[in-house]
C-alpha positions as CSV (number, residue, x, y, z in Angstrom):
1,X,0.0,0.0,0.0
2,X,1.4,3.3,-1.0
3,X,2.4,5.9,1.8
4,X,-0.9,8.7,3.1
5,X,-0.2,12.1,1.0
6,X,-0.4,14.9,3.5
7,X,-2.1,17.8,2.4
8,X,-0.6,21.1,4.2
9,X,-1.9,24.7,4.1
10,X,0.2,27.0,1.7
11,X,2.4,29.5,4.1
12,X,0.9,32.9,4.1
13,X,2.9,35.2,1.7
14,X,4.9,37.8,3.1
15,X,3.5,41.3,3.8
16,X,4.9,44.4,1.9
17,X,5.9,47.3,4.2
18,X,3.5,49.8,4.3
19,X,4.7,52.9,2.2
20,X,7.7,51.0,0.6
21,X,8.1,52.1,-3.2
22,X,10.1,48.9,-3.5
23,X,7.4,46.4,-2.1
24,X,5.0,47.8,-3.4
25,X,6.6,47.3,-6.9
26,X,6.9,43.5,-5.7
27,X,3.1,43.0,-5.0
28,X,2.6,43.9,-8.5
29,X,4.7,41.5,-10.0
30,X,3.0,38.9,-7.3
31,X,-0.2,39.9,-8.5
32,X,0.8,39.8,-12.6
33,X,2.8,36.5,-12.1
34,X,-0.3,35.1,-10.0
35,X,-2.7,36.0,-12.8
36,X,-0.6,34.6,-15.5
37,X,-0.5,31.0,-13.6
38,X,3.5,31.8,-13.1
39,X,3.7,29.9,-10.0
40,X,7.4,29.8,-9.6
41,X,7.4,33.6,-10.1
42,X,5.1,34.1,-7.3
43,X,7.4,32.1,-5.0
44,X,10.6,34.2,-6.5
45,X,9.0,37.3,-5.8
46,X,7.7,36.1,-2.4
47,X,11.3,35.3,-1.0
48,X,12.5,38.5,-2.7
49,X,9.7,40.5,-0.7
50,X,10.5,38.2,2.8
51,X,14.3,39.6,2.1
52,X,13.6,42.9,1.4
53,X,11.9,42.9,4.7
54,X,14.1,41.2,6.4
55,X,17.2,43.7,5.7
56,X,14.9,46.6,7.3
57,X,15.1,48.2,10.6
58,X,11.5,49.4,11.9
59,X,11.3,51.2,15.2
């Protein structure tokens, strides 16, 4: 008998920074990649907006 297949919840994508120029360029090649069915594109863009992020400082 063949091994259970787990189904799991995709992660939430990453939030652009309210006010950012630069993610808010990012959602819209999310959205655009999304729409087109460009999958990988959507998870390129996602760990590009997560990095972005990531390198800021917010107080």
């Amino acid at each position: 008998m063949a091994a259970a297949v787990h189904v799991v919840d995709s992660p939430e994508p990453p939030k652009p920074h309210k006010g950012c120029d630069v993610c808010s360029a990012l959602v819209g090649e999310r959205t655009e990649a999304s729409r087109a069915g460009d999958w990988s594109k959507v998870a390129d863009v996602n760990v590009e907006i997560g990095r972005h992020r990531a390198g800021r400082r917010h107080k």
